[in-house]
N, C-alpha and C positions, 0 to 999 in steps of 0.2 A: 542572533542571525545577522552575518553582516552585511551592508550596505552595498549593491552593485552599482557598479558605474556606468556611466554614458559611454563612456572609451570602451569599457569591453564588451558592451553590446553592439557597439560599432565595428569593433575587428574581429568580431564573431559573422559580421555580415547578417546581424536580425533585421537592418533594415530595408534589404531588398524583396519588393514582392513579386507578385504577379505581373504578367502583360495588362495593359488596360483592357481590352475585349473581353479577358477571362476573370477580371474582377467582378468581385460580387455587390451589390451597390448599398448591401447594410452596413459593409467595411469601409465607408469612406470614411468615417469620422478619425477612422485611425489612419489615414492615407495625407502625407505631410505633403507630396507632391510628386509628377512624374515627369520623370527622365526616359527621353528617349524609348516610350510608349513603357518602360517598368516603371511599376508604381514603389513610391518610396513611402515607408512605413514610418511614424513619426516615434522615435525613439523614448521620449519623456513617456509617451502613452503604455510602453511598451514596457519600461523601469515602471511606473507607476501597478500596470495590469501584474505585471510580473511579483513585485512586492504585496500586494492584496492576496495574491495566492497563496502565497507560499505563507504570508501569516496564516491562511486559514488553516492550509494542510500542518504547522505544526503547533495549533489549537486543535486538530482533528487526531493529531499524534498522541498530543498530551495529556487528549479523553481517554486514552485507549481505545479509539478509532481503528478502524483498516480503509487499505488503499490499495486499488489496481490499478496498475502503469497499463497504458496500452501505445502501443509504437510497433507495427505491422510492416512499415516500410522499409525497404532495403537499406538507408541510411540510420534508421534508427535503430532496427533490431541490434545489434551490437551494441548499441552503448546503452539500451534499456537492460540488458544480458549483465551488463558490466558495474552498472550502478544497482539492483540486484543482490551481486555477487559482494559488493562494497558493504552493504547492509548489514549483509551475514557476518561478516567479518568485525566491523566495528561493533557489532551487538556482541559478539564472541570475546573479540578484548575484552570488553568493557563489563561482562559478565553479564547480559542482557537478555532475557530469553524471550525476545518480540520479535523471533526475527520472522515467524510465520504473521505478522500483522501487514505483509508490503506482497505482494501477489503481480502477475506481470504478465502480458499477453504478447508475443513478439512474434511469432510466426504468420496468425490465420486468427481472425478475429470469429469465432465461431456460434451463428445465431442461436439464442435461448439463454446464454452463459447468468445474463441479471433474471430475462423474463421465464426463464424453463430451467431455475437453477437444479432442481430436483430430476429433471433427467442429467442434465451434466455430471450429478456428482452421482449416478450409474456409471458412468464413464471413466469417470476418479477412480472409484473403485476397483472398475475393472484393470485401471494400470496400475492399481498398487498391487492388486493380487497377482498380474502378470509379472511383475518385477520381482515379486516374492518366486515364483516359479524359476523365472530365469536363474534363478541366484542361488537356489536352494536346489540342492542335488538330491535331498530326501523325497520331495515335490515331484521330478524327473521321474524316478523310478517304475517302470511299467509302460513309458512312453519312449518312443520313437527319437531320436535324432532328426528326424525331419518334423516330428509334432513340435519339439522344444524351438527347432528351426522356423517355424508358424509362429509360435508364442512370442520372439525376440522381435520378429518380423511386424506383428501387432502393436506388442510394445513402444517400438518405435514411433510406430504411425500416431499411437495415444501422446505420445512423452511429445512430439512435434506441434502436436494440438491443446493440450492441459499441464502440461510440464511444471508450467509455470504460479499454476494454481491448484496446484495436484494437492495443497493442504490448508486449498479454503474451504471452508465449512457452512459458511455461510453470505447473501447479498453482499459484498464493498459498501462501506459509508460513502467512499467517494471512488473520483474517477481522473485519475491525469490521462488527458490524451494528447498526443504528436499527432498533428494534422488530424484538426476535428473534421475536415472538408472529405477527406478519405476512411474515416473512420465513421462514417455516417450509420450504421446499423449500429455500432455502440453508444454513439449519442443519442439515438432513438430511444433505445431499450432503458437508458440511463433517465431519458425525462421519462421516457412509461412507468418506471418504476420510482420513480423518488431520487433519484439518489446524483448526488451532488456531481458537477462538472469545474474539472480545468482542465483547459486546452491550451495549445500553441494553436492561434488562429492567422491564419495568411490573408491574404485580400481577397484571395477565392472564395473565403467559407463566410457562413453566416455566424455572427460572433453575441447573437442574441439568443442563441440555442445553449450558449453555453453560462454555467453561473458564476465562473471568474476566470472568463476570456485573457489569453497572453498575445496579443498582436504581434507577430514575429515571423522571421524567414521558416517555414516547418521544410525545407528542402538540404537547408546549409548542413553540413555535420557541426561545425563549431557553433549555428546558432539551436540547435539541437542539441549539443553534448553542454553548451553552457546554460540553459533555463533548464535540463532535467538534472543536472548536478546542482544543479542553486533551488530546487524541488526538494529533491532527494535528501539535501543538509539540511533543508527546513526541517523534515521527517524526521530526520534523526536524531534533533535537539528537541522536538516535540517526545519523541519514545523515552530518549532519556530522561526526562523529565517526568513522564507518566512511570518509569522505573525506580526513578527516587524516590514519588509520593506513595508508590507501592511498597516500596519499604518502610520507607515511612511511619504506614497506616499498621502495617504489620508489626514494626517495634513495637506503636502503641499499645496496639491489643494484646500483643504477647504480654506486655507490661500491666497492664490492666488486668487479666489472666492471674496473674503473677499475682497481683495486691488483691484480688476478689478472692485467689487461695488463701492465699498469709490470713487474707480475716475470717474468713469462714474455719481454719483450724484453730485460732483462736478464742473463737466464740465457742467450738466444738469442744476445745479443754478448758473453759471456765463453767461451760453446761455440766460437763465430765466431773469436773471440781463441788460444783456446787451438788450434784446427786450424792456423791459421796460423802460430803459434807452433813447432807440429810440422813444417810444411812447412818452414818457414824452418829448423829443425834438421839436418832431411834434405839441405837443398839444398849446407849449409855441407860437411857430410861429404861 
C-alpha cells in the first residue's frame, strides 16, 4: 500500500471545511485553524485518519471480509459507480472471483438495508426475477406489451435503489461512508448493528460515531475521488491477497488428497498381496 502525501491531499483541497457556525464542536480536534470564518482541517490528522483505515479495510479484505461504499451525494455518486466498475475489472484481469465482496449504495440510502436486511433482500429478489422477465421473451409470452412495459418500468425503479447490492447476501463486515454528516440513517443502522465504520468526516459531523473517522473535505470531487481511490486500492491488495492464500490452501489440500490416495492404495495392495499370500499357503498344505 503506498504512502500518501501531504502535497496531494492539499491539491485535492481535503483541507477546506465547514463555516465556523455550521461546525460541529467534536470536530475540533481535527480543525488546525480558520480562515476567513472556513475552518481548516489539519492535514497530518487527516494522512494519519486516512492510513489507519485503509490498513484496516485491507486486513478486512484479506479475511475475506465484504464492504459497502456508501456515497449518495451528487458529487460522489459517480466516482463510487466508477471505482465499483474498477473492481470488476481488476478482479477479471487478474483472474479473481471477489468481485461480489465490494457492494455500493449511490442513489438513496434506503432504511432497513443492515437493520431489515431480510426484507431487502425481497426486494433483490424481486429485481432479479424482473430482469430475468425483461430479457427473456419465453417469460413474455401470454403477456401484454404494456404488462412487459410495467415490468421494465419497476425494474428500473428497483435497479435505482439495490442495483448496487443486488448480489449481497448477507450484513457488510464493514461500511465506508462519504459524508458521514449526511449519511446519518446508515451510520445509525451501522452502530445498531455491529458493524464496522469509515467515513470521510467534515467539521460538520460528529467523528466519534464513527470507528476510523477520515477528517476531510466530503464536498471537494478531488478530496472525494482521492481518499475513495486510496480506499478502494487498499481493498484491492487486501482481495488479492485473501485470493493467493485461497490458492494457496487449496494446492495444499489437493496435495494432501493426492498423498492420503498414493497411501491408502498402497496399503490396499500389500493387504491385497499379503491375503493371497495366505491363500496360496493354505492351497500348498
Amino acid at each position: 500500500m503506498r504512502e500518501i502525501s501531504l502535497e496531494e491531499l492539499l491539491e485535492a483541497g481535503c483541507h477546506f471545511g465547514h463555516q465556523i457556525i455550521r461546525s460541529n464542536p467534536k470536530a475540533r480536534d481535527f480543525v488546525f485553524e480558520a480562515r476567513d470564518n472556513i475552518q481548516i482541517i489539519d492535514l497530518v490528522k487527516t494522512k494519519q485518519g486516512l492510513e489507519e483505515a485503509a490498513a484496516f479495510i485491507k486486513s478486512l479484505a484479506s479475511k475475506g471480509g465484504n464492504l459497502l461504499v456508501v456515497g449518495t451525494k451528487r458529487q460522489a455518486q459517480g466516482i463510487v459507480k466508477e471505482e465499483a466498475d474498477r473492481v470488476k475489472q481488476v478482479f477479471k484481469k487478474e483472474g479473481i472471483g471477489q468481485a461480489n465482496s465490494l457492494f455500493y449504495v449511490a442513489n438513496r440510502w434506503v432504511g432497513g438495508v443492515l437493520t431489515n436486511f431480510s426484507e431487502i433482500s425481497k426486494n433483490l429478489k424481486k429485481l432479479k426475477d424482473l430482469s430475468e422477465k425483461v430479457t427473456n421473451e419465453k417469460l413474455q409470452e401470454g403477456y401484454t406489451k404494456k404488462e412487459v412495459g410495467l415490468w421494465d418500468r419497476e425494474r428500473q425503479r428497483l435497479e435505482s435503489l439495490y442495483g448496487g447490492i443486488l448480489n449481497m447476501e448477507k450484513t457488510p463486515d464493514a461500511l465506508f461512508i462519504i459524508d458521514s454528516h449526511l449519511e446519518d440513517l446508515a451510520v445509525r443502522e451501522a452502530n445498531r448493528m455491529g458493524v464496522l465504520t469509515v467515513a470521510i468526516v467534515d467539521t460538520n459531523a460528529d467523528p466519534q460515531l464513527i470507528d476510523y473517522p477520515i477528517p476531510a473535505n466530503d464536498d471537494a470531487v478531488g478530496s472525494i475521488k482521492l481518499i475513495t481511490s486510496y480506499i478502494i486500492d487498499a481493498w484491492i491488495e487486501g482481495r488479492v491477497e485473501y485470493a493467493k492464500s485461497e490458492k494457496e490452501i487449496k494446492k495444499e489440500t489437493t496435495e494432501k488428497v493426492k498423498k492420503e490416495t498414493k497411501v491408502k492404495k498402497t496399503e490396499k495392495k500389500e493387504e491385497n498381496a499379503k491375503s493371497k499370500s495366505g491363500r496360496s499357503k493354505k492351497t500348498t498344505k
